[in-house]
C-alpha positions in Angstrom: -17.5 -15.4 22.0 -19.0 -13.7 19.1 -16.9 -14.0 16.1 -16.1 -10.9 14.1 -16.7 -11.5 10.4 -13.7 -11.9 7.7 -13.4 -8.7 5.8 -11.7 -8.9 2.2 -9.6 -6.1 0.7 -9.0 -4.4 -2.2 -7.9 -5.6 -5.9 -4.4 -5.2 -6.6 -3.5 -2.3 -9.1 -1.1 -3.0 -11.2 0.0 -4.5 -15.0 2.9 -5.7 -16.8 4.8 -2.4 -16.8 4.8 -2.5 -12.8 8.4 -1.4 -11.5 7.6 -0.6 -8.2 4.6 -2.5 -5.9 3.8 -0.5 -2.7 2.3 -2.5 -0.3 -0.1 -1.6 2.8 -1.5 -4.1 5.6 -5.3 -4.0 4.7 -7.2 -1.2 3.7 -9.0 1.1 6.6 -12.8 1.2 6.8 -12.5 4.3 4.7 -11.3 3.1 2.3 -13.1 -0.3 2.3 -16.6 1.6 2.1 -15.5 3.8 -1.1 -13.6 0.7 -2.8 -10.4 2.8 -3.2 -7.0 2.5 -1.7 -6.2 5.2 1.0 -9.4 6.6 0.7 -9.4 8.8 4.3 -8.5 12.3 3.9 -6.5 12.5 6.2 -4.1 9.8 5.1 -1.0 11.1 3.4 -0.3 8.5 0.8 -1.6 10.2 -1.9 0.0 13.5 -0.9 3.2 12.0 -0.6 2.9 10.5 -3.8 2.2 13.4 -5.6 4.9 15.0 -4.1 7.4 12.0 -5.6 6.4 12.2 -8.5 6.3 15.9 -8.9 2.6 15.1 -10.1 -0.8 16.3 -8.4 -2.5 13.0 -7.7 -4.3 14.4 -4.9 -6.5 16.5 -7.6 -7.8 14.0 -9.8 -10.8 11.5 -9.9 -9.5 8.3 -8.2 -9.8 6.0 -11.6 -7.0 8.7 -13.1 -5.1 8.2 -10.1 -4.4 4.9 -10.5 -4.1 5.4 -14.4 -0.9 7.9 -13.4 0.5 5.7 -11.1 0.5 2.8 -13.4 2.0 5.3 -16.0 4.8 5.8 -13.4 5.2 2.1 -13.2 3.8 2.4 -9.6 1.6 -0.3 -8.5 -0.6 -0.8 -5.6 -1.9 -3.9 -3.1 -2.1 -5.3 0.1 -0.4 -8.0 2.3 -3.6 -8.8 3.4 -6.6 -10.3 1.2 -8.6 -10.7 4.5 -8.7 -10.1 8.2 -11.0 -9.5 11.1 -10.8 -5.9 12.4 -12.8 -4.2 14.8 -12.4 -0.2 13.8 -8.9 0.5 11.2 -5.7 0.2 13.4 -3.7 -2.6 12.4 -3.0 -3.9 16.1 -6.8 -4.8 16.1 -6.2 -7.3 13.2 -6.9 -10.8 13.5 -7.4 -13.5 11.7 -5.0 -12.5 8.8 -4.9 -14.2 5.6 -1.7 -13.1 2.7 -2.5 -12.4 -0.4 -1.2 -14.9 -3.2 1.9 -13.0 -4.4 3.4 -16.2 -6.6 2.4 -14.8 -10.0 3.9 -11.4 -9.1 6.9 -11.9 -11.1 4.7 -13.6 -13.9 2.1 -10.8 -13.8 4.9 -7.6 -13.5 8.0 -9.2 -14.9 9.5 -5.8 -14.6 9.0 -5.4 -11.0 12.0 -4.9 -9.1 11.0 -3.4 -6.1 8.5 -3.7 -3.0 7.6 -1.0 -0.6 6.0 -1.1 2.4 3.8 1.5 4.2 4.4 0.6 7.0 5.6 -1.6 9.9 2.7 -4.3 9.3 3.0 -4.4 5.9 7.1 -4.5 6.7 6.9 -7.7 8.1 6.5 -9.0 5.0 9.6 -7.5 3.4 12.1 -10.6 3.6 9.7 -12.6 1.8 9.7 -10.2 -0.8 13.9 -9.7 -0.4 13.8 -13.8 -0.7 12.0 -13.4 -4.0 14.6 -11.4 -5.6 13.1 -8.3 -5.1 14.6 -4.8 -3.4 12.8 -3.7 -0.6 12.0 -0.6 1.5 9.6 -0.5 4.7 8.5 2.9 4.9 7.3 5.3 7.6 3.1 4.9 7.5 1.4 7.2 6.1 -1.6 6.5 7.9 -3.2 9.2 10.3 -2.5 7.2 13.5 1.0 7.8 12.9 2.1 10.9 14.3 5.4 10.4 15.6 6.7 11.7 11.7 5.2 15.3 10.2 4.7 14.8 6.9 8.0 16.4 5.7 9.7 13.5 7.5 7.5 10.8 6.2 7.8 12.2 2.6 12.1 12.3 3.0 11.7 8.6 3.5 9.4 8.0 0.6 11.1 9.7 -1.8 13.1 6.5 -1.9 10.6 4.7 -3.3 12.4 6.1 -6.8 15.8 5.3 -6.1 
């Protein structure tokens, strides 16, 4: 059996003035290959984003994106720090491996809520809930998931803010 090498994801983004950490499972081969979260255009995170808060993320250079979001007390990471995946879908994970999230509450000690993008990334939402932290698993806004049009994915994540 050949064995399909470990892949490691991105750096978290976020800082002391984190409020709110969205999580994903593991970043897509798009977005592995440019070194930036949600990288495939046809993704809808950073649509729905910008849409939430009322700001045109979409339009800038990625490093100003993340300067935003962290200016909206947004943050961004992974559940994942590693996996074996053969294309992007997250049914053809294997091998997962968490990310370290001890020192979140040291790192962002104003975080109060996790979101997840997702059902993956969901199933880490009562570890976060046993941390102290509020929690919302969101619809994906990955391509692959069609069942929602983006107006329904988007009613959803305007929760993020509540």
């Amino acid at each position: 059996m050949i064995q399909t090498p470990l892949l490691s994801g991105l750096a978290p983004v976020l800082d002391a003035r984190t409020r709110i950490l969205i999580l994903g499972s593991f970043p897509g081969n798009a977005s592995l290959a440019a070194g930036q979260y949600y990288a495939h255009p046809r993704n809808h995170f950073w649509p729905l984003l910008s849409a939430v808060l009322d700001e045109d993320l979409v339009g800038l250079p990625y490093a100003q994106r993340l300067a935003r979001l962290l200016a909206h007390g947004v943050g961004l990471w992974d559940v994942l720090a590693a996996c074996a995946r053969e294309g992007s879908l997250d049914s053809a994970i294997r091998q997962a491996q968490a990310n370290q999230f001890d020192l979140l509450h040291e790192r962002c000690p104003q975080l109060r809520k996790a979101c997840f993008n997702g059902k993956t990334s969901g199933k880490f939402a009562p570890r976060f809930a046993a941390a102290g932290f509020d929690t919302l698993v969101l619809p994906s806004s990955s391509p692959a998931n069609a069942r929602s049009s983006f107006g329904q994915k988007l009613a959803e994540w305007r929760n993020i803010l509540l």
